[in-house]
N, C-alpha and C positions, 0 to 999 in steps of 0.2 A: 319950247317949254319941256321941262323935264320933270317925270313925279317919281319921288322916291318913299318907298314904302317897308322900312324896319321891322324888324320880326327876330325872337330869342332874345331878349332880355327878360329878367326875372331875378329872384331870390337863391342866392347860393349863401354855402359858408366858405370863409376864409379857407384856399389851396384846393377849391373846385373848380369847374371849367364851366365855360358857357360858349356857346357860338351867334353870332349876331349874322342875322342875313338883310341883305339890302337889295331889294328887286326894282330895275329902272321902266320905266315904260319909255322907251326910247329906240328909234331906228339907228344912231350913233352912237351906240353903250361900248363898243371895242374902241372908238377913238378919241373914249374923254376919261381925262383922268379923273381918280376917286380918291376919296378918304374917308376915314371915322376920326369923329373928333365928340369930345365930351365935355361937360358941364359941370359940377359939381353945383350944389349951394351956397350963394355967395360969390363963387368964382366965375369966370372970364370962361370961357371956353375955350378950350388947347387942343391942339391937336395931337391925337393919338396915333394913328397909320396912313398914309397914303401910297397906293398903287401909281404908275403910271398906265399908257396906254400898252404899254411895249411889257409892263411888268415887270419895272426897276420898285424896288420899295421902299420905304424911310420910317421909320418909328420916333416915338417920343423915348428917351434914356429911358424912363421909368418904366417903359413896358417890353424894352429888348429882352431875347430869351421867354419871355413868356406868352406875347399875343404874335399872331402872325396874320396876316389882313391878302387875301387872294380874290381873285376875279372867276368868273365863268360868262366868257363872252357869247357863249349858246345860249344860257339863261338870263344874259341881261341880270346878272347878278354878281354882290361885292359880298365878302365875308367877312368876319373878323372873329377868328378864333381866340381863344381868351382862358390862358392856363393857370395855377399860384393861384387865384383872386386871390386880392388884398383888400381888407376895408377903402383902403384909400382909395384905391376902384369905382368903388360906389359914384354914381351918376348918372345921369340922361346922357347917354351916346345919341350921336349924328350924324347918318349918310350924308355926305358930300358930295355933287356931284361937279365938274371944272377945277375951280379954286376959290377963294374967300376973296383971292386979291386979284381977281379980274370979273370981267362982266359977265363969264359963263359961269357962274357959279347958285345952285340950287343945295335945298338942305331936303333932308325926311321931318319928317314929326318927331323923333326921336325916341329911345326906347328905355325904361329906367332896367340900370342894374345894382343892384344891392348887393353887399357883400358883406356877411354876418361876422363877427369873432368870437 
């Protein structure tokens, strides 16, 4: 079992920054991989960044150049920096922890970000 616990989401305006922090309570946090993935209203939830264990990284097109998603395996901790905000931005992000498409996979609670124009 793994608990994940989101923190820094809030209210910006459009081309400010935010940082999202994601803390695991977990004795194996170096050897699973992570992600942030997001929600909108109405919509599906996509994935926004994922680390690996080794700290290969992958993004969604729409947020290259501007968010960048890092680890701290001292802290048992995922980041996801988050630069430009765009309204389109706006949503509930979600620490991921494994994958979606295997049976190691847990979420956080998730954390709202808004992004004004």
């Amino acid at each position: 079992q793994v608990q994940l616990v989101e923190s820094g989401g809030g209210l910006v305006q459009a081309g400010g920054s935010l940082r999202l922090s994601c803390a695991a309570s977990t004795s194996i946090f170096s050897i699973i991989d992570m992600g942030w993935y997001r929600q909108a209203p109405g919509k599906q939830r996509d994935l926004v960044a994922r680390i690996s264990s080794g700290g290969t990284t992958n993004y969604a097109d729409s947020v290259k150049g501007r968010f960048t998603i890092s680890r701290d395996n001292a802290k048992n901790t995922v980041y996801l920096q988050m630069n430009s905000l765009e309204p389109e931005d706006t949503a509930v992000y979600y620490c991921n922890a494994g994958s979606p498409r295997s049976a190691f996979n847990y979420w956080g609670q998730g954390t709202q970000v808004t992004v004004s124009s």
